[in-house]
C-alpha positions in Angstrom: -1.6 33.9 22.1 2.0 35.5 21.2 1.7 39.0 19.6 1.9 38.9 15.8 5.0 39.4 14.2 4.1 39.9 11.0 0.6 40.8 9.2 -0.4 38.7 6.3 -1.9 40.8 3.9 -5.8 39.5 2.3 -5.5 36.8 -0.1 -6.9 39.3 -2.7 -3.7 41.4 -2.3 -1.3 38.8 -2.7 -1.3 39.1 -6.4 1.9 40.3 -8.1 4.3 39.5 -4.7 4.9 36.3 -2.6 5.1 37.2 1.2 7.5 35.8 3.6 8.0 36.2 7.5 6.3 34.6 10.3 3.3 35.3 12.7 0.6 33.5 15.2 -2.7 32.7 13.2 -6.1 32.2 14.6 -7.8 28.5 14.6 -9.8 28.5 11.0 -7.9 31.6 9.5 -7.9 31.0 6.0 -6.6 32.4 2.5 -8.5 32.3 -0.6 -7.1 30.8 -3.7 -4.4 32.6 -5.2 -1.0 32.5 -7.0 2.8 33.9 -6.4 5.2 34.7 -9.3 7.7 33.1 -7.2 7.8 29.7 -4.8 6.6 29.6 -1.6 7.2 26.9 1.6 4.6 26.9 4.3 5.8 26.3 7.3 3.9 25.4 11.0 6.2 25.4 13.6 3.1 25.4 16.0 -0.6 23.8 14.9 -1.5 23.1 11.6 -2.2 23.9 8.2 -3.8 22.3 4.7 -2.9 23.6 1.3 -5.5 23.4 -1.8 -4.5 23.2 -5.2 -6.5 21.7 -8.0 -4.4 18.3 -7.6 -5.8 17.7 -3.8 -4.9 18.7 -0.3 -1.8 18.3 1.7 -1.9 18.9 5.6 1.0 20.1 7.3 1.5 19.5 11.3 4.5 21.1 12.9 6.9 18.4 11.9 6.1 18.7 8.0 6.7 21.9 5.4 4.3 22.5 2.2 6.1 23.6 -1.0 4.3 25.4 -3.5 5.7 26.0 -7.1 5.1 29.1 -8.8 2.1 29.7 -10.6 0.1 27.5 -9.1 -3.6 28.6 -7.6 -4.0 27.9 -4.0 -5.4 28.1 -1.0 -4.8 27.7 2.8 -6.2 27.0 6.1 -5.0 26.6 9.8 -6.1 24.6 12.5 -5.2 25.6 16.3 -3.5 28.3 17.1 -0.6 28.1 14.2 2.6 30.1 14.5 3.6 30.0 10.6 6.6 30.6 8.8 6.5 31.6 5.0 9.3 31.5 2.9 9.8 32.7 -0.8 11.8 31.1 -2.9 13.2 33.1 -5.9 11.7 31.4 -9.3 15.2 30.9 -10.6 15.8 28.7 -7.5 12.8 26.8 -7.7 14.1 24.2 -10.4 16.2 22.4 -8.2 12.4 21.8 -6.1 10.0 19.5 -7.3 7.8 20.8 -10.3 4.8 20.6 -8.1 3.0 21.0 -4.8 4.1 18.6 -1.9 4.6 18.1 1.2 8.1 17.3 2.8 9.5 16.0 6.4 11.0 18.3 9.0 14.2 17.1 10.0 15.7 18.8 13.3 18.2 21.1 11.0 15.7 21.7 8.4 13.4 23.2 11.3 15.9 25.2 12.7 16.8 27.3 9.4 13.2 27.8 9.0 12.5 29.6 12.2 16.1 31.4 11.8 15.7 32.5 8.4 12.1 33.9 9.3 13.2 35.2 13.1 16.4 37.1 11.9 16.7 40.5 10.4 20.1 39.5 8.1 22.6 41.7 9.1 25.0 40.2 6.7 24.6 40.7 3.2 23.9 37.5 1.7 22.7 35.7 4.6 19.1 35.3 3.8 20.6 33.9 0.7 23.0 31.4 2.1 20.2 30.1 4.4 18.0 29.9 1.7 20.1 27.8 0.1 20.5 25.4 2.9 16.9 24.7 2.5 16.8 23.9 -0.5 20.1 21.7 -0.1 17.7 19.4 2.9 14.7 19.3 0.9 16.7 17.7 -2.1 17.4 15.2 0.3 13.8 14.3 1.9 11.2 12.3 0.2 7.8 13.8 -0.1 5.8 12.7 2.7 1.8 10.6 2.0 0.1 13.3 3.1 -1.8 14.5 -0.1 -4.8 14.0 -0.8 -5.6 13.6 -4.8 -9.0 15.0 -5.8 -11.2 13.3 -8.8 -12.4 15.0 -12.0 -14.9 12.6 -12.7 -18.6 13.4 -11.7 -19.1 9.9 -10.4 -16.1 9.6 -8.0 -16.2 13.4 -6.9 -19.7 12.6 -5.7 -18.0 9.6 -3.5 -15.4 11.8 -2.6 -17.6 14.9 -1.5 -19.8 12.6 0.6 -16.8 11.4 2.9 -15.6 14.8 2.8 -18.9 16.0 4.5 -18.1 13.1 6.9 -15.3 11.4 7.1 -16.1 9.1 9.7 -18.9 7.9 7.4 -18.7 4.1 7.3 -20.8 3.1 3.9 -19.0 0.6 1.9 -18.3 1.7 -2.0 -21.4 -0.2 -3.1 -23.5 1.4 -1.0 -21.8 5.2 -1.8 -21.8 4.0 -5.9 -25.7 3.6 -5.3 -25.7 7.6 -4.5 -23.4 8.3 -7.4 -25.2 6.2 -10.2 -21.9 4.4 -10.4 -21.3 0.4 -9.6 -18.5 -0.9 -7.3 -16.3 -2.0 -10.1 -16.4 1.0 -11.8 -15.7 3.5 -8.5 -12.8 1.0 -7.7 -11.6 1.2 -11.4 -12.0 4.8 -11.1 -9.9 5.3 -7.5 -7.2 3.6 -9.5 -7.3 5.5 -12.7 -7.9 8.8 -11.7 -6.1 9.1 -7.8 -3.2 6.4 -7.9 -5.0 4.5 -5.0 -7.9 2.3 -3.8 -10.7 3.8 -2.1 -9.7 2.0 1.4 -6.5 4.4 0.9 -7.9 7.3 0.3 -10.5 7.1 2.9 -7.8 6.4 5.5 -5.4 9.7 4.2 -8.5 11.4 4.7 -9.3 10.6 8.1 -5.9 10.2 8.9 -5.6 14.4 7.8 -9.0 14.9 10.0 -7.3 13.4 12.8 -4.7 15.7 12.4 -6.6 18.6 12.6 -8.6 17.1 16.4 -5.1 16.5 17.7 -3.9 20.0 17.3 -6.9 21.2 18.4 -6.2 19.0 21.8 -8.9 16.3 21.5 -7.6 13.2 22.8 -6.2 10.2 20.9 -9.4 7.7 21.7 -11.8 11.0 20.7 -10.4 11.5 17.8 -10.7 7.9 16.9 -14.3 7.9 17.2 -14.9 11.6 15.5 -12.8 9.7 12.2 -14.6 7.0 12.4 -12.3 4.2 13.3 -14.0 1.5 15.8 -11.6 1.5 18.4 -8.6 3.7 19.2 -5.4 0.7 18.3 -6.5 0.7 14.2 -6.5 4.7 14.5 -3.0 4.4 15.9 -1.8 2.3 13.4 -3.2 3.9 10.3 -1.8 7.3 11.8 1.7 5.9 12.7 1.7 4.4 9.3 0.8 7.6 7.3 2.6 10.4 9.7 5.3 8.2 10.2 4.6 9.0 14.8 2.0 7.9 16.9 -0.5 10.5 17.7 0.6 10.1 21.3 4.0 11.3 20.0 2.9 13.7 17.7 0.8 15.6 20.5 3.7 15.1 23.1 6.6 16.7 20.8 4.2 19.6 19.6 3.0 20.8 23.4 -0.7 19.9 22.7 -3.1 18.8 25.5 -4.4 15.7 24.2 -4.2 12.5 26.2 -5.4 8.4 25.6 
């Protein structure tokens, strides 16, 4: 693994400053909940990463960026060797940004100012600043990309919810997961609708769909990582991925350098 370029300081000192730079992180490195006074975009330009807030999980691969807002608790984790890229963004900048966390497409040029604005000492005055600005000009222009995943507040549906977190490859139909919860069908379904903006079926497939993420960065092949999600044969992974992440997983593992094959 490349030699660290910059040490991230423990989650627990983070309070008070919002750090920026880049360096290689270990598979499962993590970062407790916190908050920064200012915004903050994530950025993999190798491997992975998933952001917590109290509205749900985003995952990142190496062609997506996280934005964070300011103020808002969070937490991170990265999968396969990740060479990430943080970014603040002053808090009088951040209103031209969504109001809350999300997770945006990585366009070639948008990549590019990313890994320049963390590589480069400025040795002009004002060019942190002017690239900075660039980025916020491209991410004005992207929509935010499906991969969030919304978490429940009710008791009911985060009992659902944890159980296909524990296993996402779990194949129980939502009758037979509201029999666990004490809830009926109907009422779940209702439930997916009211409180996460989308039917169970969705949900379940984001959530594999970020699993399988995570077993193709680590280099697990395309039909292995089908099975581990719990899709029955390799062509519906494809599609679901393709659909969500907007590349096969072929593609995804071919562009990013990862050692996955069919």
């Amino acid at each position: 693994m490349p030699e660290a370029r910059h040490t991230f300081p423990p989650s627990d000192d983070l309070h008070g400053e919002t750090p920026s730079g880049a360096g290689w992180l270990p598979h499962g490195f993590q970062l407790a909940p916190h908050s920064h006074p200012e915004g903050q975009l994530v950025y993999a330009a190798a491997g992975a990463l998933a952001t917590t807030t109290d509205r749900g999980t985003w995952v990142a691969p190496a062609n997506r960026v996280t934005w964070t807002p300011p103020g808002f608790r969070h937490s991170h984790r990265f999968y396969g060797e990740t060479d990430v890229r943080l970014i603040a963004i002053p808090a009088e900048r951040c209103g031209d940004l969504v109001a809350h966390p999300g997770v945006f497409a990585v366009d070639p040029l948008l990549r590019e100012v990313l890994l320049a604005l963390t590589d480069r000492p400025e040795t002009r005055p004002g060019a942190h600043d002017r690239l900075c600005a660039v980025i916020i000009d491209e991410l004005t222009k992207v929509p935010e990309e499906s991969l969030h995943l919304p978490e429940p507040r009710d008791d009911r549906l985060q009992k659902v919810t944890d159980l296909l977190h524990e296993n996402p490859a779990r194949s129980s139909t939502l009758h037979e997961l509201g029999r666990i919860a004490g809830a009926s069908e109907r009422t779940l379904s209702r439930l997916f609708h009211a409180e996460l903006s989308m039917s169970f079926h969705r949900w379940r497939t984001v959530l594999r769909v970020q699993h399988g993420l995570i077993h193709l960065t680590d280099g697990r092949s395309v039909t292995e990582t089908a099975a581990l999600c719990g899709w029955l044969n390799p062509t519906s992974f494809i599609e679901a991925f393709t659909e969500v992440v907007g590349q096969t997983p072929g593609r995804y593992q071919a562009q990013h350098g990862l050692a996955g094959s069919r």
